[in-house]
N, C-alpha and C positions, 0 to 999 in steps of 0.2 A: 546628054543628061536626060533622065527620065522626065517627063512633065508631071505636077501636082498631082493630078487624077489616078495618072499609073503610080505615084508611090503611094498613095493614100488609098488606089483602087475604089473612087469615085467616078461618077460619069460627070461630062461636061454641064448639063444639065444642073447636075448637086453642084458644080464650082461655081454657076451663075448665082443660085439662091443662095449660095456660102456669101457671095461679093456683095451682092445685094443688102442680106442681114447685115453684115460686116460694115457698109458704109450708111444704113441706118442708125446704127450704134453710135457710129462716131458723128455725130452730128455737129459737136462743138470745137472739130476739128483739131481736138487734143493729139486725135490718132491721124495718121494719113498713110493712104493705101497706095503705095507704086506698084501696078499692076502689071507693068512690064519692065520693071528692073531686074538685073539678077541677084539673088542671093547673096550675099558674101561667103559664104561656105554652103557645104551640100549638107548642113545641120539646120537652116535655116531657108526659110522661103519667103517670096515679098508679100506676100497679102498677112503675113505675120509680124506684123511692127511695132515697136513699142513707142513709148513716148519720143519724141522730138526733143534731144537734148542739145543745145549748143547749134542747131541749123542741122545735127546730124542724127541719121537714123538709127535707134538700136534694136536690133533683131532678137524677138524671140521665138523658143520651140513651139511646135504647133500645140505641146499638152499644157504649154504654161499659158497661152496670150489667146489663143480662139476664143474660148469659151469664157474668160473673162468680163469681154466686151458686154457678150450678151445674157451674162448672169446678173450682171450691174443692171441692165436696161432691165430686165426679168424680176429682177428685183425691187426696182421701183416701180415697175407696172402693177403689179402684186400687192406691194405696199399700200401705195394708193387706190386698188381697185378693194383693198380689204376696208382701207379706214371710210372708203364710200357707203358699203353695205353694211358699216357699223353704223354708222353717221344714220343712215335709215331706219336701219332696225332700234338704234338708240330712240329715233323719233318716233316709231312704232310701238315702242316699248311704252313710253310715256305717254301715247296718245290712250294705249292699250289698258295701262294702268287708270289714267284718268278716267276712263268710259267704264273702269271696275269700280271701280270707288264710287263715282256718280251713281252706277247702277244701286251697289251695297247701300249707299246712303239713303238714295230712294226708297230701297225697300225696307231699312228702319224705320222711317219717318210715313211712311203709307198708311198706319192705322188713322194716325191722324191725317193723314191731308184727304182720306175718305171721308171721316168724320167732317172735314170743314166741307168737303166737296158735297156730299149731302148735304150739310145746310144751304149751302150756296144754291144749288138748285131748287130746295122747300122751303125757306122759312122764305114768310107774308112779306116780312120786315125790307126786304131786298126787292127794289124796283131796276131788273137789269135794262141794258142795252139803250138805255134812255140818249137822243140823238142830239149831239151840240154841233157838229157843224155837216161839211157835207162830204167830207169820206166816209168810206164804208166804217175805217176805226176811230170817228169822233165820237163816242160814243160813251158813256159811263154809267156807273151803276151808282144807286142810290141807296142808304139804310136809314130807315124810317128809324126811331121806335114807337110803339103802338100807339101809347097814349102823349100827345104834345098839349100842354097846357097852356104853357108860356111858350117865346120862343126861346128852342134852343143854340147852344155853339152848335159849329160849323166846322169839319175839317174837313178840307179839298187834300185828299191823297193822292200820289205819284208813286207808282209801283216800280221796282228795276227792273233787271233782266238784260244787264250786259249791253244797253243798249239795241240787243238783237231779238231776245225772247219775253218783251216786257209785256203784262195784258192785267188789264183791272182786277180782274179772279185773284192775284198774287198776294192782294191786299186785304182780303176776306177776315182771315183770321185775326189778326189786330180791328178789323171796321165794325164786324161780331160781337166782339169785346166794347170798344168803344159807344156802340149803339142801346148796350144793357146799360151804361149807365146816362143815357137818353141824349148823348149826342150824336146829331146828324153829320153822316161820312156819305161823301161822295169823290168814288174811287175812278179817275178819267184815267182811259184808255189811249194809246195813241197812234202813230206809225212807227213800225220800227227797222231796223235796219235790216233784206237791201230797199223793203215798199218806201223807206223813206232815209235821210242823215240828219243832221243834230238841228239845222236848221227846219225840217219840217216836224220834227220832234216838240221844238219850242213852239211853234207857232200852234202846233195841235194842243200843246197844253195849256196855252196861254188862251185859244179859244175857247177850251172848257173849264178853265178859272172866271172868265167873261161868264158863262152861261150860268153856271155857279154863283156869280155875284148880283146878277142880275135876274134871276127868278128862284132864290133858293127860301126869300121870303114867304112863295105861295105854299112851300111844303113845309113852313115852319121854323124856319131857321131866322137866326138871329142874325143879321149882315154886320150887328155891331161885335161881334163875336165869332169872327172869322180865321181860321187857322191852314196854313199850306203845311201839309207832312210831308216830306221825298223819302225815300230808300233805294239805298245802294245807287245806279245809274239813276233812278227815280230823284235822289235828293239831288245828284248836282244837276238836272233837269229842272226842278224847282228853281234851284241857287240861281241858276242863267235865267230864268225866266220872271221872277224877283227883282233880280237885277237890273234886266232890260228894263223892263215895265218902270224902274224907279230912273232910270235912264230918262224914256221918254218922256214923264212925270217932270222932269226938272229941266229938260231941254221944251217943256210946253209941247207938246207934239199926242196929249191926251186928249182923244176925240172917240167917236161914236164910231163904229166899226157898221159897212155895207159888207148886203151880202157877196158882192164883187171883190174885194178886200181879201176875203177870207183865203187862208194857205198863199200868203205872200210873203209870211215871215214878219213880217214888220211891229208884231206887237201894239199895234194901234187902235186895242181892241178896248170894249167899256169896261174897265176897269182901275182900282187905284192899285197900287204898293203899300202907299202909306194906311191905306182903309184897313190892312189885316192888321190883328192883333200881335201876330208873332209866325215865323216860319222854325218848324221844326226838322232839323236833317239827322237820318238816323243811317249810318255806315256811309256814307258819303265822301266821293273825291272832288276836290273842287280845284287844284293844280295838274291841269292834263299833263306839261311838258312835262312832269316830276313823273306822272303813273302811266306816263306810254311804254317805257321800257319797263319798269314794273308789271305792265297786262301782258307783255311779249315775253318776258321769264316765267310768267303762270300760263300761258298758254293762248291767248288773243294777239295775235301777230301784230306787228309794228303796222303793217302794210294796209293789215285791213281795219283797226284801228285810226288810222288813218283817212281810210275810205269813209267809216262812219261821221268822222270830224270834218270832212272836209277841205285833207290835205295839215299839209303839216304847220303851212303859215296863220290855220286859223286853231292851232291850240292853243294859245295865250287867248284868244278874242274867246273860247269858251272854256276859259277858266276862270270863275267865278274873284280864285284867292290874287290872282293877278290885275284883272280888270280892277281891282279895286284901286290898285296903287296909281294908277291912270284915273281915277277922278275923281273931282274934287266935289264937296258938298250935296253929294248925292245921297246922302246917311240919313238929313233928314227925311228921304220919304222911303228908308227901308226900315222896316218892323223888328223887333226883337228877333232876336236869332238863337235857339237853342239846340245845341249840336249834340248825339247822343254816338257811342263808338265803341266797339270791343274792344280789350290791347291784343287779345292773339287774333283778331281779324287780319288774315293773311291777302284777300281779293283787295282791299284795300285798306294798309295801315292805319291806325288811330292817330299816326302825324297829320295825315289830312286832313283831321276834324281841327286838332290843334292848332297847327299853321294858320287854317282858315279863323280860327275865331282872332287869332292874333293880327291877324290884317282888319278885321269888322274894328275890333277897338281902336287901332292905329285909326281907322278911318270915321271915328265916332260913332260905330252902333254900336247897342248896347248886347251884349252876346256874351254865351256862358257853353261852356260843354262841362260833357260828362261819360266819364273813362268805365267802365265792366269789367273789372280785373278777370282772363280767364276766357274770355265769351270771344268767341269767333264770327265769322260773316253772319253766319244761318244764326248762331244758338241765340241771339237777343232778339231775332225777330222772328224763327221759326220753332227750336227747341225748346229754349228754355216757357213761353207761352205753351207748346204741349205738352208741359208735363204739369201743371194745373198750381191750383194753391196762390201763392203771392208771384203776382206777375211784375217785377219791377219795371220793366220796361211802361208798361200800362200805367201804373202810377206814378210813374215821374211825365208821363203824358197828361196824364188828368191832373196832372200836376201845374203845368203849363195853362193846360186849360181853366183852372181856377174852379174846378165843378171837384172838386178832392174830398168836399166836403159833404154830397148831397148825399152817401149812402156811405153804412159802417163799413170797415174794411172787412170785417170777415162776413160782410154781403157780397164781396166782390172776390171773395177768392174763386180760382177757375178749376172747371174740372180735369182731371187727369185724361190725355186722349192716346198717349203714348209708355207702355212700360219702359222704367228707366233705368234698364238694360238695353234696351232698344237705342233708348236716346245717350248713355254712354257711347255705345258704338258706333252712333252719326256723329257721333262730337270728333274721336277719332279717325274714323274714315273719309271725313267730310272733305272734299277737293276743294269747298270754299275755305 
C-alpha cells in the first residue's frame, strides 16, 4: 500500500507540519491521532479521525475532516484577534472624539477666556501668587476692590479640575464678578494629582483657609463674614475639608498650627468651622463610592482614580455625604451649607448635590440646594457667566452673601464676552 505522502504527493516534511497543526487543533482531546494504525479501508487514512464515539474510532475522508480542525482553530484566532483591534480602536475612537470635542469647545469659548486671561494678568485689583505655606503651589491670589471703606465679606475659593489640572486662575471669572461688587475673593491654589493625592490636597487647602483667616483682616476683610466656595473637584475639596476641620473642633484637637506641622494632613491648623458664615458648593460630588464608576464611564479610569484617593478603602473616609452618617453631633460646628447644580450636568449628576444636602439635614445642618433646569458642568460656571447680562449664578451668590442689596441689579448686569452662537455650540459639544 502506498504511504500518505505518495497518495497525496507530499513530502515527509509537509506530513510532519500536517501532525503537528493537526494535534495542535486537538487540544481538548475531542480528536485523537493514531499515527500508526491502519486505516480501515483504502478510503480512509489514520491521521484523519473523527470523533470518539462509544470507545470507537470513526474515519473520515481527507476533504471532509483535515481542514475542519484547523478552520475551527482559524477561526477563533480570527475572531478574537478582530474583537482585540475593535476593543482598541473602540478606545481610540473615544479617546479621539473626546480630544475633538474638548479641542471644538475650547475654541468657542476662547473669546472669553482671553478676555478673563487679560484681566487676570492687568487688572491692579488681583494680588497674585501671594505665599501661605511652603510648597511651591501654596500659594493664592487675592482680589482687592479699590476702595474698602468698611470691612468687607470674605470668600475663600477652591477651583476643580478633576482633581489633576486644578489651579487658582480657574476661578477668575466668577472672583472678577464678585470683587465689582466689593467682595474680597481669595482663590487658593494647591497640589494636584501625581505632585500630590487627596490627602495633600486637603491639608494644602486647609493651610490656605488658615492663612486666609488669620491675616485677611489686614487687607480688609470682615473675619465675621466669611464664606468657603468649591467647584466641581474644588467643592468636594472644600466639603472634606469642612468637615475635617469640624471633626477636630468637636474632638478638641484645635490648636495653633508650627511651622513643623505644616503638609502633615492633620488639619490642625488656626482656624474654626464653625467661625464661617456658610459653605457654598457649586457642581460638586460628595459620594465617591457612587461617582467612581460614574468618572470611569466618562473617561477617568477606576485605577487612577483611585490612585488620587488613595486606594479604594479610603473612599467612604472622603466622602463628605457618607462621613456624615458616622458622626454624631458634629452639625453644631458646620456652617450653612448652600448647594448649587445643573440637572444636565453630565461629569457629575445633580443627585450628588441632592443626596448630600439630604444627609446635612438628617444630620442637623441647615442646608438648601438649587437645581439650573438645562445647565451642564461648564455652562453655570463658565457659559452661561460669558454671555453677559443677568448672571444667576452670581446672584444667588450675593445672595448668600447677604451684600444683594448694596448695588441696583441693572448695575450688575455683565458684559457679553462670548457670541451666543459660539456659546450654543459649547453647550453642545461640551465633553463635560
Amino acid at each position: 500500500m502506498a504511504t500518505f505522502s505518495e497518495q497525496e504527493g507530499c513530502s515527509d516534511d509537509d506530513l510532519i507540519r500536517f501532525e503537528q497543526r493537526v494535534s495542535i487543533v486537538d487540544v481538548d482531546e475531542t480528536y485523537r491521532i493514531p499515527i500508526e494504525s491502519s486505516p480501515p479501508d483504502e478510503h480512509h487514512h489514520p491521521l484523519l479521525t473523527d470523533r470518539i464515539d462509544d470507545g470507537k474510532e470513526v474515519f473520515a475522508p481527507l476533504n471532509e475532516r483535515v481542514f475542519r480542525g484547523n478552520t475551527d482553530v482559524d477561526s477563533f484566532v480570527c475572531t478574537r484577534f478582530i474583537c482585540i483591534i475593535l476593543s482598541y480602536l473602540c478606545i481610540a475612537y473615544k479617546w479621539m472624539m473626546n480630544m475633538a470635542a474638548l479641542c471644538l469647545y475650547g475654541f468657542f469659548i476662547a473669546p472669553g477666556v482671553l478676555q478673563v486671561g487679560w484681566r487676570y494678568f492687568s487688572d491692579k485689583r488681583i494680588h497674585r501668587g501671594i505665599p501661605y505655606g511652603n510648597d511651591p503651589r501654596n500659594k493664592l491670589d487675592l482680589y482687592l476692590p479699590e476702595k474698602i471703606e468698611t470691612p468687607r465679606p470674605v470668600v475663600a475659593f477652591v477651583s476643580g479640575g478633576a482633581w489633576i489640572i486644578g489651579y487658582k486662575a480657574w476661578g477668575s471669572l466668577l472672583a472678577l464678578q464678585l470683587v465689582e461688587e466689593n467682595v474680597i475673593v481669595a482663590c487658593i491654589d494647591y497640589r494636584n494629582f501625581p505632585r500630590g493625592t487627596i490627602s495633600d490636597m486637603l491639608d494644602d487647602i486647609s493651610q490656605g483657609i488658615s492663612f486666609i483667616y488669620n491675616n485677611i483682616a489686614d487687607y480688609g476683610g470682615d473675619i465675621e463674614k466669611l464664606y468657603l466656595v468649591g467647584q466641581s473637584a474644588g467643592a468636594h475639596l472644600g466639603a472634606c475639608t469642612l468637615l475635617a476641620q469640624a471633626v477636630k473642633e468637636y474632638e478638641g484637637i484645635h490648636m495653633q498650627y508650627h511651622d513643623e506641622e505644616l503638609g502633615r494632613g492633620d488639619f490642625s491648623h488656626s482656624w474654626t468651622a464653625s467661625k464661617f458664615r456658610g459653605y457654598i458648593g457649586i457642581s460638586g460630588g460628595y459620594d465617591l463610592c457612587k461617582l467612581a464608576d460614574h468618572f470611569d464611564n466618562k473617561g477617568m479610569s477606576r485605577p487612577l482614580f483611585l490612585r488620587i484617593m488613595e486606594g479604594e478603602n479610603s473612599l467612604r473616609k472622603y466622602s463628605p455625604e457618607l462621613c456624615l452618617q458616622d458622626l454624631e453631633d458634629v452639625s453644631r460646628f458646620l456652617p450653612p451649607v448652600y448647594l448649587f447644580h445643573g440637572t444636565a450636568d453630565e461629569s457629575i449628576p445633580c443627585s450628588s448635590s441632592t443626596s448630600f444636602v439630604e444627609a446635612l439635614r438628617s444630620a442637623g445642618v441647615h442646608a438648601s440646594v438649587k437645581l439650573y433646569e438645562g445647565m451642564s458642568h461648564t455652562d453655570l460656571f463658565l457659559q452661561d457667566p460669558m454671555r453677559g447680562g443677568y448672571n444667576v449664578l452670581l446672584e444667588d451668590i450675593l445672595g448668600v452673601l447677604n451684600v444683594d442689596g448694596e448695588r441696583d441689579i441693572s448695575a450688575r448686569l455683565q458684559r457679553r464676552l462670548v457670541p451666543e452662537c459660539f456659546l450654543r455650540l459649547a453647550h453642545k459639544i461640551s465633553p463635560f
